[in-house]
C-alpha positions in Angstrom: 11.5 5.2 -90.2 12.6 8.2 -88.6 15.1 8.8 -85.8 14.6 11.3 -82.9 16.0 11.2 -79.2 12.9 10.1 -77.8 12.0 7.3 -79.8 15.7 6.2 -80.6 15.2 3.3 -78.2 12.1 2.2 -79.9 13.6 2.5 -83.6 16.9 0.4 -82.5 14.5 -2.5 -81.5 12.3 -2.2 -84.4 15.2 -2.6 -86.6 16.7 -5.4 -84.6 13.3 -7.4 -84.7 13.2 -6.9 -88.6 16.9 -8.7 -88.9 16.2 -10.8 -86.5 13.1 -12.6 -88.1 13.8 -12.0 -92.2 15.3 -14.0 -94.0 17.5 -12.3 -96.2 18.8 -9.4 -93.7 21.4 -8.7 -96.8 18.1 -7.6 -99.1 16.8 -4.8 -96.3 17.5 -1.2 -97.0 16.9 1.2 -94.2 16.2 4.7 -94.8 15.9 6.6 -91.4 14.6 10.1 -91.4 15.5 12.7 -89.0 15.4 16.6 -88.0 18.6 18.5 -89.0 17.4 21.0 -86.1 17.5 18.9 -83.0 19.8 16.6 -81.1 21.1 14.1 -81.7 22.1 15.4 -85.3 21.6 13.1 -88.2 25.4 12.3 -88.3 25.8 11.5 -84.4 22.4 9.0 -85.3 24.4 7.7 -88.7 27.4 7.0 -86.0 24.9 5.2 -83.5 23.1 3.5 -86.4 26.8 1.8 -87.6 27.4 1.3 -84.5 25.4 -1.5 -83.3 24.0 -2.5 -87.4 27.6 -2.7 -88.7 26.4 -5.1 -91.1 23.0 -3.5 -92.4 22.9 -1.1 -95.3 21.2 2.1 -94.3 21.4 5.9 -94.5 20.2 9.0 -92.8 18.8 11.6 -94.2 18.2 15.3 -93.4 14.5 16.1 -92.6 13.5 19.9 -92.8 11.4 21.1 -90.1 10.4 24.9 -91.9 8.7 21.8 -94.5 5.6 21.8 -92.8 5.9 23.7 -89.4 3.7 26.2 -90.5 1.2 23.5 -91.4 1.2 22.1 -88.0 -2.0 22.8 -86.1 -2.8 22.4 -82.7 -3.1 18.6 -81.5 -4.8 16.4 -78.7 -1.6 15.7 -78.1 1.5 17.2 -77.7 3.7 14.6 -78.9 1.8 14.8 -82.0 2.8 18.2 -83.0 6.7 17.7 -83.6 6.9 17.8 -87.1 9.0 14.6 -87.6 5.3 13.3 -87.4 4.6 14.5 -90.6 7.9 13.7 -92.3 6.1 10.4 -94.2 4.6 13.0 -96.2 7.8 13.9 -97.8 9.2 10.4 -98.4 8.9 10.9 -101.9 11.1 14.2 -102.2 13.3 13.1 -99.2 14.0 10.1 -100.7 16.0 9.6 -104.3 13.9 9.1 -107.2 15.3 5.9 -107.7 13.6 4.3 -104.9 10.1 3.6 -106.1 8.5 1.7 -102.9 9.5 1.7 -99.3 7.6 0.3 -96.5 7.1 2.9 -93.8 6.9 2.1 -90.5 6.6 3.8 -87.2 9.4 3.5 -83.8 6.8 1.7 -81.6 6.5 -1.4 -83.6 8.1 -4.8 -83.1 8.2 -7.3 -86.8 7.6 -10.6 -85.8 7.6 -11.9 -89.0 9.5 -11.7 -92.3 9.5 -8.3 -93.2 9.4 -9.3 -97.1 5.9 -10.6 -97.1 4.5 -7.3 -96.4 7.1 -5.8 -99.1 5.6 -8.5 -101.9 2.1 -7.5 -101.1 0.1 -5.9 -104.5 -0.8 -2.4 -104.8 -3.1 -2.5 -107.9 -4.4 0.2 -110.3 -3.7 3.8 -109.0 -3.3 2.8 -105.4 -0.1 4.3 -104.0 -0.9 2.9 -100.2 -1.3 -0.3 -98.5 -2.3 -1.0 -95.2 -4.7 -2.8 -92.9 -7.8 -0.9 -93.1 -10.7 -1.5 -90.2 -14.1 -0.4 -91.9 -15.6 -1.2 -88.6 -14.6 2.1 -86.6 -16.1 5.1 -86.5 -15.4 6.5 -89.5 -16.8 9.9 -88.4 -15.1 11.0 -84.9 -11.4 11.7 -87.1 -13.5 14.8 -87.9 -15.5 17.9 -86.6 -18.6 19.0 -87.1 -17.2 22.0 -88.8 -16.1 19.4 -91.6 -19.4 17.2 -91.8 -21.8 20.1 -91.6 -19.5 21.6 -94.4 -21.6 21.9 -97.8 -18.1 20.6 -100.1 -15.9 19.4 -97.4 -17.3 15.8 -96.8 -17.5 15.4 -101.1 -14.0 14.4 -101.2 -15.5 11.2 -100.0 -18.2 10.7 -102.0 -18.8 7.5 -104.6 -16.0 6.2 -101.6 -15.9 3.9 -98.6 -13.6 5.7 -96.2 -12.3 3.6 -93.8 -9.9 3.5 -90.8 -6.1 3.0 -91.9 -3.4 3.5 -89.0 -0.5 5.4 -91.0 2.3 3.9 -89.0 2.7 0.4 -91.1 2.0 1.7 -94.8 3.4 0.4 -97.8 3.7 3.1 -100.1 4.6 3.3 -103.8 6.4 6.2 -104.6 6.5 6.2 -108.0 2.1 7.1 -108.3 2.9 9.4 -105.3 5.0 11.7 -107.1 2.9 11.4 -110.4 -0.3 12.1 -108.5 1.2 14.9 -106.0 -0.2 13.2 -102.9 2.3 15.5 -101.0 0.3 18.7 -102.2 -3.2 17.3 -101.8 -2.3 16.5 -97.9 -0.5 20.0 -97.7 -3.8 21.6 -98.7 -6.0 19.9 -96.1 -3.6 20.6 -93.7 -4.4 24.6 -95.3 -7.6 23.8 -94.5 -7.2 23.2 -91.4 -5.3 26.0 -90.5 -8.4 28.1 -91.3 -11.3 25.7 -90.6 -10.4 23.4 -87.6 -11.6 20.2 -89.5 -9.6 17.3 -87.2 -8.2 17.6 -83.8 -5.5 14.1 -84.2 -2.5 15.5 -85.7 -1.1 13.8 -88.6 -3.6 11.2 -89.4 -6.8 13.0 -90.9 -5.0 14.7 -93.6 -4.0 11.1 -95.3 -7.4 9.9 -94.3 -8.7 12.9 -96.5 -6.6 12.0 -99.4 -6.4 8.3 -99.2 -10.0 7.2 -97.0 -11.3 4.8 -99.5 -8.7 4.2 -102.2 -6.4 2.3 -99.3 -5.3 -1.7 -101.1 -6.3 -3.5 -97.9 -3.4 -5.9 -96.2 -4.0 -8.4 -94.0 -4.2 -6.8 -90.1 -1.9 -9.2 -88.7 0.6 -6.4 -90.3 -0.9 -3.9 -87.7 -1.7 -5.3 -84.4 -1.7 -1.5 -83.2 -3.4 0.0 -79.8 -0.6 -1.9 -77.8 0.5 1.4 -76.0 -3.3 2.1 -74.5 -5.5 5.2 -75.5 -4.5 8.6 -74.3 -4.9 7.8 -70.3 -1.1 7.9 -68.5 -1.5 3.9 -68.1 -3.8 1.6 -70.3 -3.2 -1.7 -71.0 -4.2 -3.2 -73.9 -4.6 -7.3 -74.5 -3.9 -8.6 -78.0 -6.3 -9.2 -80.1 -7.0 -13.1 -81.8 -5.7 -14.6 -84.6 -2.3 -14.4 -86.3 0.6 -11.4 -85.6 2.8 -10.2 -87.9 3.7 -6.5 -86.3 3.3 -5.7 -82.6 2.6 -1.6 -82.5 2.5 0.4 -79.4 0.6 3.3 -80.9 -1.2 5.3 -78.0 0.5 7.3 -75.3 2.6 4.2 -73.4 5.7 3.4 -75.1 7.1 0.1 -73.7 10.5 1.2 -73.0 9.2 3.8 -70.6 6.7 1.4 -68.8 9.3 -1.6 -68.4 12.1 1.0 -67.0 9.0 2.5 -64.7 9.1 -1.1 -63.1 4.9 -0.7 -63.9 5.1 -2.5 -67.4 1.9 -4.4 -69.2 1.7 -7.4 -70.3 2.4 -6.8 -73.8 5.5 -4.9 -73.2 7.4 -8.5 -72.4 6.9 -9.1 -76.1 9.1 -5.8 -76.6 11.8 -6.3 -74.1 13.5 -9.1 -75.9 14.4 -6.5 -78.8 15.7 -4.1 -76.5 19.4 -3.2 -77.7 18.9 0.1 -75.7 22.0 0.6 -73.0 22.8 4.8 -72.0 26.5 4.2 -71.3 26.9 2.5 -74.7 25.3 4.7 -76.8 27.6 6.9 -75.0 30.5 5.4 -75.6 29.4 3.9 -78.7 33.0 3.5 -80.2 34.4 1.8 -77.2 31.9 0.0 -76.9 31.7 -1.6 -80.6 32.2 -5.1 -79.5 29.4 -4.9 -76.8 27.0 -4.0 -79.7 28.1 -6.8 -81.7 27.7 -9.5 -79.4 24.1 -8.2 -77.9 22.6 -8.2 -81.4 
């Protein structure tokens, strides 16, 4: 997960919901990922993590923005060009080579659920990614025309079935990622659209490119995503039927920011109970130890 000022709320309670419902909290390893250029730095976020998860093994790690800001192209939105967005792509060189699968999950999400189910699920053959995949959406409109009318472009696809994967719940293995390079792959679409202007949706399209149709599908009660509406300022989403795993407030409306608005939806009261969030004690997070403790 990574760790920036704006979604540090969001992360606190995502972490707090995965304790709270697991249960062996003593088996979950957190590795949080965050800019070494911008405030808070990763050891003030280290200090806040141990502050209120005394008990919870965890570390932070040091996330190089000149990686891929030269990468970055313009995005629908702006939110979606800070390059901590893209800093999944370099799990496997962040992270140790002794750590050969993490799950990856994005700030916005709530667990409901025991987070080991989704660790146990099987990634067969050379897949190196997991995640609920929705063959039902249009496929096409993650593209321009520039790609599809393209006389090589759209081949990477072919003898596939592409299909829709939302990259904030993946579980990835890290061990085929570094053999196969997946890193490089994405960092050459991402050439590619530098010159060509192939996608408009920041980070997404490049792992669709590389991964659309060699996804291992997981159940989507792991992704109940579209909580936080579509682009519009305030859109409400409902939840969909059947069982929930993972509550995810991808879109433009974070809950935290709607419930302190006093103009929440619905869904956000599903959020608020994992809020840990308090200004004056992140503060004053060492006097305020004790506080933490007895919140969580």
């Amino acid at each position: 997960m990574t760790l920036d000022y704006n979604y540090l709320r969001g992360s606190v309670a995502a972490v707090h919901s995965i304790l709270k419902h697991t249960s062996c909290p003593e088996n979950i390893y957190f590795h949080f990922i965050a800019s070494q250029s911008n405030s808070p730095k990763p050891e003030d976020l280290t200090r806040i993590i141990k502050t209120i998860f005394p008990s919870s093994g965890f570390m932070v790690y040091k996330f190089d923005d000149r990686l891929v800001k030269n990468l970055i192209s313009y995005s629908i939105r702006e939110a979606l060009e800070d390059p901590l967005n893209y800093a999944r792509t370099y799990l496997a060189d962040i992270l140790d080579s002794s750590v050969t699968r993490v799950i990856y999950l994005d700030s916005d999400i709530i667990v409901v659920d025991d987070i080991q189910k989704l660790w146990s699920v099987s990634l067969s053959g050379s897949t190196a990614v997991g995640a609920p995949v929705y063959c039902h959406a249009n496929f096409t409109k993650y593209f321009t025309d520039r790609f599809w009318y393209d006389s090589s472009m759209p081949n990477v696809f072919e003898g596939k079935k592409p299909c829709y994967f939302n990259t904030g719940v993946m579980v990835m293995d890290l061990v085929k990622w570094r053999k196969e390079d997946y890193t490089g792959r994405i960092e050459k679409w991402m050439e590619v659209q530098k010159e060509e202007r192939i996608y408009e949706l920041g980070s997404l399209p490049p792992f669709l490119l590389v991964f659309g149709g060699d996804v291992a599908g997981i159940d989507h009660r792991w992704n109940q995503h579209g909580l936080g509406g579509n682009n519009r300022v305030h859109s409400c989403r409902t939840l969909h039927p059947g069982p929930i795993s993972l509550l995810h407030w991808s879109g433009k409306g974070k809950p935290w920011v709607r419930l302190d608005s006093g103009d929440p939806c619905p869904v956000d009261d599903l959020w608020a109970p994992y809020d840990l969030y308090n200004k004056h004690l992140i503060k004053d997070q060492n006097q305020n130890y004790h506080k933490y403790k007895t919140t969580i």
